[in-house]
N, C-alpha and C positions, 0 to 999 in steps of 0.2 A: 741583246740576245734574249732575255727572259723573257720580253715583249713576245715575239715569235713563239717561247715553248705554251705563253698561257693562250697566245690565241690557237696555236695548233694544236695543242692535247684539249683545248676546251675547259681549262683551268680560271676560275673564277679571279679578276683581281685582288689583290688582298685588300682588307682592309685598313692594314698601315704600311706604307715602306717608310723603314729609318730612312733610307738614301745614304747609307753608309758607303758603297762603291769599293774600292782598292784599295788598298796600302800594305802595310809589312801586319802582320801577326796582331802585333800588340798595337798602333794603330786600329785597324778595325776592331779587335775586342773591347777596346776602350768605349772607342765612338757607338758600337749596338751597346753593349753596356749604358751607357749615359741618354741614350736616347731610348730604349726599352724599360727604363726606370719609370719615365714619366707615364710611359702607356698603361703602363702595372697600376702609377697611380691613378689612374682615368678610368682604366675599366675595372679596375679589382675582383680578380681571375679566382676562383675557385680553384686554381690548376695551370701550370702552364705545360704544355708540350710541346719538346723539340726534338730536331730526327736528325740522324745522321751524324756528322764527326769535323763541323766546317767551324769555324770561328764563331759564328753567328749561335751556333749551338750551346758551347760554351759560357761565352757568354750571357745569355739569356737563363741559361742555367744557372748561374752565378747569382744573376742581379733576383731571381725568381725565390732560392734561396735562404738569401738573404734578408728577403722579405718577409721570409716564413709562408712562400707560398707554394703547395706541393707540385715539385718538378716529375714529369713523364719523359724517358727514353724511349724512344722508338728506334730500334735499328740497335740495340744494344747490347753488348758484348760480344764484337768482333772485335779480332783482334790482328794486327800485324805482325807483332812483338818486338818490331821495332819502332824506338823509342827515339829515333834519329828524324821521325816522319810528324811534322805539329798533329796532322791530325789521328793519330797514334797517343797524342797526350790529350787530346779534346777530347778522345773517346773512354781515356780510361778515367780523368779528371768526372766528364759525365757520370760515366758511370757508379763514381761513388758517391756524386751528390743526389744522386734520383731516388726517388721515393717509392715509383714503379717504373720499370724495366720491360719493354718488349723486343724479344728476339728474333733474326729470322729464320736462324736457323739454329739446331740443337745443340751444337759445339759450342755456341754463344751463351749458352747456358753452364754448362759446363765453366768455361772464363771466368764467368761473373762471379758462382759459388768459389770458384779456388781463391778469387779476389778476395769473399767475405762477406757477399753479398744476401742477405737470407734467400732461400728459396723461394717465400713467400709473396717476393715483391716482383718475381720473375713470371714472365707470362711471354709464352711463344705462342706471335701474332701471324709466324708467315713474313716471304718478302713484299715488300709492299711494292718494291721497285719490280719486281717480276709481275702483279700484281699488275700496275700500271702500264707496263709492256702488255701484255696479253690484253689490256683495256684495248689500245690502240693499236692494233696491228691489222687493223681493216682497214686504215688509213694509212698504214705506210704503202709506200710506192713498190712496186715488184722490185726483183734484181733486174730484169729485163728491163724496163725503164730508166733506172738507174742508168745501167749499162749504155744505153741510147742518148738519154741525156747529156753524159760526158764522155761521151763517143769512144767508148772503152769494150774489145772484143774481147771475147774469152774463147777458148776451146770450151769444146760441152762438156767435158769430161774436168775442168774446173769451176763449172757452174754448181757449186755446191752449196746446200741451202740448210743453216741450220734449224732447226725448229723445235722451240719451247715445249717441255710437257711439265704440266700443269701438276701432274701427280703424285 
């Protein structure tokens, strides 16, 4: 499936995949863990940045760390508040190893400081994922198409369309 989103958003390939794939929790954090280690040693990163609240985040946070090499949040402090949800502990784990913090929105700020977070290392950058949306949305397909595609009628009166403001 990733195949698909870098060729249709126009997403450059990376230039390393672990090829980490599936497993439980602590499987994958191990295995980006132990194979994000060596890359760290290969290219030695002035910085690493990671987004978001997936395993992979985590981890990379961890092993970057550890290294003494300064960790970047992107997408950082949102919060659930539940703690029953892994990526609910990836994000608050994140959260306190980083060294700068970007938000996307204010209340995420907010979080971080009640956390203990200095102000200082907090910078609200905007959603990046809305951000990305509004990039391509000349390329997504109408409702009308859609609708034709999978040969699915509507009344006009639930043809309802929502539409992103930017502002």
């Amino acid at each position: 499936m990733k195949d698909t989103f870098f060729r249709q958003l126009g997403i450059p390939e990376p230039d390393r995949d672990l090829g980490v794939g599936s497993g439980t929790h602590a499987v994958q954090t191990a295995n980006v863990m132990l194979r994000f280690e060596s890359v760290l040693d290969e290219v030695k990163p002035f910085a690493v940045l990671v987004v978001g609240d997936v395993n992979s985040t985590i981890a990379c946070g961890l092993v970057a760390v550890k290294k003494n090499i300064p960790l970047i949040h992107v997408e950082a402090g949102l919060r659930s508040f539940d703690r029953e949800m892994p990526e609910e502990i990836n994000r608050v784990l994140t959260d306190q190893i980083s060294d700068l913090l970007f938000t996307t929105e204010r209340a995420a700020e907010a979080n971080l400081v009640r956390e203990g977070i200095a102000p200082e290392r907090i910078k609200f950058s905007g959603n990046v994922m809305i951000d990305t949306l509004l990039a391509n949305c000349k390329q997504a397909d109408s409702l009308d198409q859609i609708l034709q595609r999978y040969d699915v009628a509507l009344p006009i009166y639930e043809k309802k369309i929502c539409v992103v403001n930017n502002a």
